[in-house]
Rosetta silent file (secondary structure, phi, psi, omega in degrees, C-alpha in Angstrom):
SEQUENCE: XXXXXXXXXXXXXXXXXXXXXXXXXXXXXXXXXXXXXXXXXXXXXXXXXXXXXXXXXXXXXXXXXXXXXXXXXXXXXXXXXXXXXXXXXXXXXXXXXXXXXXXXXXXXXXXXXXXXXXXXXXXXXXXXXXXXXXXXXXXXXXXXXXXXXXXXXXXXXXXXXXXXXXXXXXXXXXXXXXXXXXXXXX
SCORE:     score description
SCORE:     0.000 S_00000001
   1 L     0.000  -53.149  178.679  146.018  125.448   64.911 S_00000001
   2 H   -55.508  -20.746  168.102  149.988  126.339   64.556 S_00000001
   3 H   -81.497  -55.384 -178.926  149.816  123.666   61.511 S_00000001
   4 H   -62.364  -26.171  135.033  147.421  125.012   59.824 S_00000001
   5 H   -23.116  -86.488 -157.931  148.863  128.764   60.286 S_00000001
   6 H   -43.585  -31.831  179.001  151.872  127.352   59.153 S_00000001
   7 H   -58.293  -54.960  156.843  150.454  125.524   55.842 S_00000001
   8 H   -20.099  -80.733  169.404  148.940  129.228   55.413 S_00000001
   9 H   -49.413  -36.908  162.404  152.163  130.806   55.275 S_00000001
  10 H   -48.440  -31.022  157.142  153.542  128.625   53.118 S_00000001
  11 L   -74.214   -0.935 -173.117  151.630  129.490   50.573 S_00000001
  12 L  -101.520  -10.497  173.351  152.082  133.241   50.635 S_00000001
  13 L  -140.731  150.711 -170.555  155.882  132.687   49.904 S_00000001
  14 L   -82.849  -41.239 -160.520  157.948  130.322   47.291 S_00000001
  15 L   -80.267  142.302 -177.727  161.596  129.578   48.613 S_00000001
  16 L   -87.183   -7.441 -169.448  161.646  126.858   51.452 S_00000001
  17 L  -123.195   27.115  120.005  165.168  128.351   53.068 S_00000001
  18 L     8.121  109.109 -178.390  163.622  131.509   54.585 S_00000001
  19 L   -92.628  153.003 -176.144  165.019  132.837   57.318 S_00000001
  20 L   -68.144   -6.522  161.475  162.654  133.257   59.908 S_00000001
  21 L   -75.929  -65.543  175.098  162.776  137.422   59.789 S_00000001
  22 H   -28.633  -48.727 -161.309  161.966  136.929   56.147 S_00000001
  23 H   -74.258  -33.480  178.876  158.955  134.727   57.005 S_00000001
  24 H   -75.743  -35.239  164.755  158.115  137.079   59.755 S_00000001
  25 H   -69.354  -48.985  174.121  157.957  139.944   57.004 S_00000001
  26 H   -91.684   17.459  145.524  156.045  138.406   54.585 S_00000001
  27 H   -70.534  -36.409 -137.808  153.434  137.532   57.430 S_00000001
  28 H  -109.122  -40.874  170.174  153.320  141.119   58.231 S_00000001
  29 L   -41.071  -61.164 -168.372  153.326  141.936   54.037 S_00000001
  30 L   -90.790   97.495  164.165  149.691  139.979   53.346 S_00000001
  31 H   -59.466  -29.883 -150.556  146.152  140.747   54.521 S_00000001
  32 H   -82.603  -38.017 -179.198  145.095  137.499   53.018 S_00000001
  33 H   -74.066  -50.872 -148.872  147.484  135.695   55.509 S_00000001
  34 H   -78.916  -23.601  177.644  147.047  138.256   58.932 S_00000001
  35 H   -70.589  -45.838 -171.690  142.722  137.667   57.958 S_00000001
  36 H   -75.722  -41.902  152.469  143.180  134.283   58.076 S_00000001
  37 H   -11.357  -75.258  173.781  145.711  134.140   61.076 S_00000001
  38 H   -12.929  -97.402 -177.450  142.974  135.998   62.403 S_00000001
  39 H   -51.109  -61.805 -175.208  139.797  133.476   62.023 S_00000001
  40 H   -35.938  -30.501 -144.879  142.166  130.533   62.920 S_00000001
  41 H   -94.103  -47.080 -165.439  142.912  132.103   66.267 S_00000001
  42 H   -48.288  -52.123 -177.880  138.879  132.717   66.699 S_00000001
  43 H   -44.939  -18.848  172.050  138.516  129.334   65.593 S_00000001
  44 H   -98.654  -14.374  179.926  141.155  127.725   68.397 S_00000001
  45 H   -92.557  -16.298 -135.205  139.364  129.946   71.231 S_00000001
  46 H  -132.111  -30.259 -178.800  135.983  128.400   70.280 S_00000001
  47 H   -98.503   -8.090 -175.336  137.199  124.948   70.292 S_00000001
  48 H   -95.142  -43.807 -177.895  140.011  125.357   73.406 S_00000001
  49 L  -112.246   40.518 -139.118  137.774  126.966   75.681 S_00000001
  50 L  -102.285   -1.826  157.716  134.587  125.259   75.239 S_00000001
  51 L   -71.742  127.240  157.069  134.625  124.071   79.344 S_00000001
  52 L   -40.670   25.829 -179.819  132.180  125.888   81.196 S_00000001
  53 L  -130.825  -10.839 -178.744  134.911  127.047   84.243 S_00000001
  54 L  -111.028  -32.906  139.269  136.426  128.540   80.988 S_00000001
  55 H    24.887 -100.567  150.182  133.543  130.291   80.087 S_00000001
  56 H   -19.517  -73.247 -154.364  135.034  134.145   81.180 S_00000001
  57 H   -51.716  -66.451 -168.656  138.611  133.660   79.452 S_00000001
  58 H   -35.646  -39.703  163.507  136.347  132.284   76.252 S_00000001
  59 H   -49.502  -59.440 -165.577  134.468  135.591   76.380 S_00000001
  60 H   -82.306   -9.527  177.670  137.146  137.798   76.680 S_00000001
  61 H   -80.754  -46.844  169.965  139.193  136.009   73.813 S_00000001
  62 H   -59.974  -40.620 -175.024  136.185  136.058   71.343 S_00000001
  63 H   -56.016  -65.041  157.593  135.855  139.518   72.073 S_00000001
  64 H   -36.185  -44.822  175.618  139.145  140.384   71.116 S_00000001
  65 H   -53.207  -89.682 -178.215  138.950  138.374   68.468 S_00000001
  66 H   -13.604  -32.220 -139.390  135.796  140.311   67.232 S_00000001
  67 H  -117.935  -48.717  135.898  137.535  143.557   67.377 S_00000001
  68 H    10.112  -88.128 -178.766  140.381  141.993   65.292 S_00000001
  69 H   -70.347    5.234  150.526  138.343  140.592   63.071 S_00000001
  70 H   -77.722  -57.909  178.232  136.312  144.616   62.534 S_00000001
  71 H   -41.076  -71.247 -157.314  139.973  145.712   62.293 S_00000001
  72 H   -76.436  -59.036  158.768  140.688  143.423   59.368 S_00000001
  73 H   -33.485  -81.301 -167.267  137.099  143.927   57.770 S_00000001
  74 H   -96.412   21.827  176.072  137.122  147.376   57.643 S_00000001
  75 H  -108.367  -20.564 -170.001  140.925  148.354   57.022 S_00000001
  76 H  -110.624  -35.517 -167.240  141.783  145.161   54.577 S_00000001
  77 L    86.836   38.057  160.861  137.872  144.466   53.103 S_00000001
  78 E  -105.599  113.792  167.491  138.385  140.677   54.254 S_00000001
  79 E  -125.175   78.231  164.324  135.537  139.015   56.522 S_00000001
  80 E   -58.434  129.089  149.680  136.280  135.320   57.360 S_00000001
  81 L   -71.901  145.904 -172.085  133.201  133.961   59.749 S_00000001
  82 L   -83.912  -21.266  161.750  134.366  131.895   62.296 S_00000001
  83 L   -59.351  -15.002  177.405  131.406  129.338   61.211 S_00000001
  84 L   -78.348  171.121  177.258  133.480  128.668   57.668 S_00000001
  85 E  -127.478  118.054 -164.098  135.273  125.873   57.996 S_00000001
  86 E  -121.897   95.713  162.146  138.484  126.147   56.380 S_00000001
  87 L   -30.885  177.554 -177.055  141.692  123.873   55.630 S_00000001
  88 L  -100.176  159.694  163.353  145.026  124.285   55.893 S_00000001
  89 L    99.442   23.091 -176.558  147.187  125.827   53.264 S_00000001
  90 L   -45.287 -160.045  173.879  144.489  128.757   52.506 S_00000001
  91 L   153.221  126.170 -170.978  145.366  131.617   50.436 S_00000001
  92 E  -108.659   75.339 -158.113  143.913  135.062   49.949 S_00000001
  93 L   -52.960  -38.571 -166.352  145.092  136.361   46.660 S_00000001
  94 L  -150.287  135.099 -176.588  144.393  139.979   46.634 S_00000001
  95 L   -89.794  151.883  147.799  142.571  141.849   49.854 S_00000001
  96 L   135.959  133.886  174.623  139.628  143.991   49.360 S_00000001
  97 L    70.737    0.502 -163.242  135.767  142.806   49.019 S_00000001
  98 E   -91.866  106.145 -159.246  136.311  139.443   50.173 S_00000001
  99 E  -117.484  101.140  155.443  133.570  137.511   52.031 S_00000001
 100 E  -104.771  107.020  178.086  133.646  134.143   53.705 S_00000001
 101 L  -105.947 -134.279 -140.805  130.707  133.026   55.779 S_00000001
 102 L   -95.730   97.175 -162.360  129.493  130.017   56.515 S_00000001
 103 L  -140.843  160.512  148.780  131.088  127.150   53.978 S_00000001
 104 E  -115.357  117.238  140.299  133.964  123.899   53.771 S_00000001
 105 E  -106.224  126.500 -176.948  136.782  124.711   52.298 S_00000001
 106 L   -61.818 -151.251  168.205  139.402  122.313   51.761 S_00000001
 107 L   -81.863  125.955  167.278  142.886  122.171   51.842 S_00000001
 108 L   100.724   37.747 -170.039  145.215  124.221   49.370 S_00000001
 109 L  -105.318  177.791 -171.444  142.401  126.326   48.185 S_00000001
 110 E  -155.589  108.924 -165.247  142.615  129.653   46.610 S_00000001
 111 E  -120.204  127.334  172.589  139.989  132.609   47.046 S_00000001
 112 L  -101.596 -158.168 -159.331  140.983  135.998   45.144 S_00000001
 113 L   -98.062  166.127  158.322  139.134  139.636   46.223 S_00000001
 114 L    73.983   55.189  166.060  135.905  141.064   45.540 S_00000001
 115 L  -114.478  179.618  169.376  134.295  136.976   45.777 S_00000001
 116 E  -141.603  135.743  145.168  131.216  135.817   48.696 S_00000001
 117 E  -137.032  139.395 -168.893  131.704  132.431   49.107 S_00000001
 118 L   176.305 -155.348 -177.002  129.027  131.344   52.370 S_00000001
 119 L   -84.344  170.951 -172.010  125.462  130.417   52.888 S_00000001
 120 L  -125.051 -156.102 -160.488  122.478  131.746   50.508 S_00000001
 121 L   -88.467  -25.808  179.335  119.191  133.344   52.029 S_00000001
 122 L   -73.973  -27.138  169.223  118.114  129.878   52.904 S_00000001
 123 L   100.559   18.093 -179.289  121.074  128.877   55.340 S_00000001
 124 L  -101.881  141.041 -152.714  122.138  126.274   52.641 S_00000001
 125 L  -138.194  156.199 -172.329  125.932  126.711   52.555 S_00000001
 126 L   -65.730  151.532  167.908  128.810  125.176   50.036 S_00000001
 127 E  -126.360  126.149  173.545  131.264  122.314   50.427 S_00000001
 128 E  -111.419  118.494  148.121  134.263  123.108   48.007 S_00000001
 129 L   -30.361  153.336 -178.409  136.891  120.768   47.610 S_00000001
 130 L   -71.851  172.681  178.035  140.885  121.008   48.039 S_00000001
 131 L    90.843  -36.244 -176.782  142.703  122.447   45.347 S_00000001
 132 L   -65.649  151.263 -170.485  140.415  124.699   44.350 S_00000001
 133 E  -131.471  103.401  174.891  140.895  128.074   42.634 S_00000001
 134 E   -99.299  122.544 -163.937  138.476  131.049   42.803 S_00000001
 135 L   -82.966  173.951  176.246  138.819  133.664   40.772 S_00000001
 136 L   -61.148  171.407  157.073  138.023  137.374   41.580 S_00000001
 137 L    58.303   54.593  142.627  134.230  138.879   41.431 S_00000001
 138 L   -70.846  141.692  161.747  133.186  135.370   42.139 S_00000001
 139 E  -162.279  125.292  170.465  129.823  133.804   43.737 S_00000001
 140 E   -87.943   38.621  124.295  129.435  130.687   45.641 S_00000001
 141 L    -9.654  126.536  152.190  126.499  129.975   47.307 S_00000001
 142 L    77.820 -167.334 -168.682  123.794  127.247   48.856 S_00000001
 143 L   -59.654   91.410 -149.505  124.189  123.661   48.588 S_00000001
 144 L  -143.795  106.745  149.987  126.752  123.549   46.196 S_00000001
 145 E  -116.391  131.332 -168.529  129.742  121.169   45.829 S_00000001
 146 E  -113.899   97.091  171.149  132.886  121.823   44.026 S_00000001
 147 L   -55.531  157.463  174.972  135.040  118.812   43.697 S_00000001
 148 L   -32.973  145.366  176.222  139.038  118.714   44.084 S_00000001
 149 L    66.875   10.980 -147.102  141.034  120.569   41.406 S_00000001
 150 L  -120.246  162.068 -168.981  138.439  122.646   39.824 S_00000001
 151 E  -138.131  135.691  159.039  138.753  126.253   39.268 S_00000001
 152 E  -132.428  136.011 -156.029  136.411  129.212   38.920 S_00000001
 153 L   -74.447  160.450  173.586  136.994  131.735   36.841 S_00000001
 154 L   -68.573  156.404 -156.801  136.017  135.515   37.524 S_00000001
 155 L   105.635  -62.103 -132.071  133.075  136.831   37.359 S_00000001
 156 L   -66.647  153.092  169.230  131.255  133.125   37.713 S_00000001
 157 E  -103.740  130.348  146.509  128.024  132.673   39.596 S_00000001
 158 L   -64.931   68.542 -172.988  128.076  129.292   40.919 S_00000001
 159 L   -94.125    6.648  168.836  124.581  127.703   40.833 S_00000001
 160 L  -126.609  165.760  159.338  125.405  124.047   40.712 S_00000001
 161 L   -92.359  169.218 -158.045  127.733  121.543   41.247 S_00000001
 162 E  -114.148   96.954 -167.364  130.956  121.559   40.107 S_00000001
 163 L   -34.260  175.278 -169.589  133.095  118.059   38.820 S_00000001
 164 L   -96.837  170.050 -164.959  136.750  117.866   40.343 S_00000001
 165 L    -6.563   63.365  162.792  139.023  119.303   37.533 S_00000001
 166 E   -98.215  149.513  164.522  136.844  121.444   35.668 S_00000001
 167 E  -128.617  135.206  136.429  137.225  125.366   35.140 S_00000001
 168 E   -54.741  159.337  169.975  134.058  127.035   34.853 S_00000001
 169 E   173.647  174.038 -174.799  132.861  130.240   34.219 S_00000001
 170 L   101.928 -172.056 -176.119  129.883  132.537   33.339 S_00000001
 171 L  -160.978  106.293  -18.959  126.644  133.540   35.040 S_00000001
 172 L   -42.901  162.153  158.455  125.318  130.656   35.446 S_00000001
 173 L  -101.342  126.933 -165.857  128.910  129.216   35.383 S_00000001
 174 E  -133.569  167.003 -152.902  128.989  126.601   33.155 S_00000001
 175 E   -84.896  110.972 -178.938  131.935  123.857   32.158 S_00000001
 176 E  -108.304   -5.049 -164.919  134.382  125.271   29.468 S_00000001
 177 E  -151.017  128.458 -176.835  137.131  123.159   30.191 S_00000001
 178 E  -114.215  159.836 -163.200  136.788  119.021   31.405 S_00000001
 179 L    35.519   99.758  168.095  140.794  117.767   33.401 S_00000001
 180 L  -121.710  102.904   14.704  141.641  121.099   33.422 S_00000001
 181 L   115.681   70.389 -147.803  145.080  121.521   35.312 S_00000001
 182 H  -105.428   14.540  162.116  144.403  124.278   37.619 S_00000001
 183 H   -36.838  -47.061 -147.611  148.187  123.786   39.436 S_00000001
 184 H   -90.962  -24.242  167.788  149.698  126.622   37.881 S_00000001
 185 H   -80.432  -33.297 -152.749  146.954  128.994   39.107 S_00000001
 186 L  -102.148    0.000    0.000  147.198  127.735   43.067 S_00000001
């Protein structure tokens, strides 16, 4: 879990020779970092304490967690589910409106505010690739995969799948750009 935290933070700041107060501020600076801090920790209770003699601790740690993760929901407008499954090196561009339920997200990815990325009414839920870059007012939905590198711009509905380094857009979102270079955005 502390790797993947850290891979987090890294992405919320540029200079590598940080002093560790600094690092410690601009933890404290980002809802997009303390919600995902957040779901990682649920996500290490649900996987740490999964013996039945652990059972009680596991309880009272989700619980917290829960009240956390209500905290962060209704003070930042970020709701990671502890069912996404999420890579390291995440990044939460802007807080507010910001939904992630049940999904894979890779590594390196990049979700801005007022998107849903999750499951659709059917319980069919996305696999998104690393690299990727989601723009604001986004939506990402049912059995859907979005290869490595591909970016979607705001606004986009996502009703298909999506090649690795494409950027998309629209509603449907459809392919305006094929090796499209979406470094400069993540």
């Amino acid at each position: 879990m502390l790797e993947y935290v850290r891979a987090d933070l890294r992405r919320y700041y540029s200079r590598p020779d940080l002093s560790l107060l600094r690092r410690l501020a601009v933890a404290l600076d980002f809802a997009g970092f303390q919600a995902t801090a957040i779901y990682r920790f649920g996500r290490w209770v649900e996987r740490r304490f999964a013996h039945p003699l652990l059972l009680p601790l596991k309880f009272l740690l989700l619980s917290f967690h829960a009240g956390l993760r209500l905290l962060v929901r209704v003070l930042l407008g970020i709701d990671i589910s502890r069912a996404a499954d999420i890579g390291p090196g995440f990044y939460i561009g802007h807080f507010g409106a910001v939904r992630i339920g049940r999904c894979r997200i890779g590594a390196h990815c990049t979700v801005n505010q007022h998107t849903f990325v999750g499951a659709n009414s059917l319980g069919e839920s996305p696999h998104i690739g690393d690299r990727v870059w989601i723009g604001a007012h986004a939506y990402v939905a049912g059995a859907i995969t979005i290869e490595d590198g591909a970016a979607v711009a705001a606004g986009s509905v996502v009703v298909g799948d999506v090649k690795g380094r494409c950027l998309i857009t629209g509603n449907p979102a459809r392919v305006i750009a094929l090796d499209y270079d979406n470094s400069g955005l993540l």
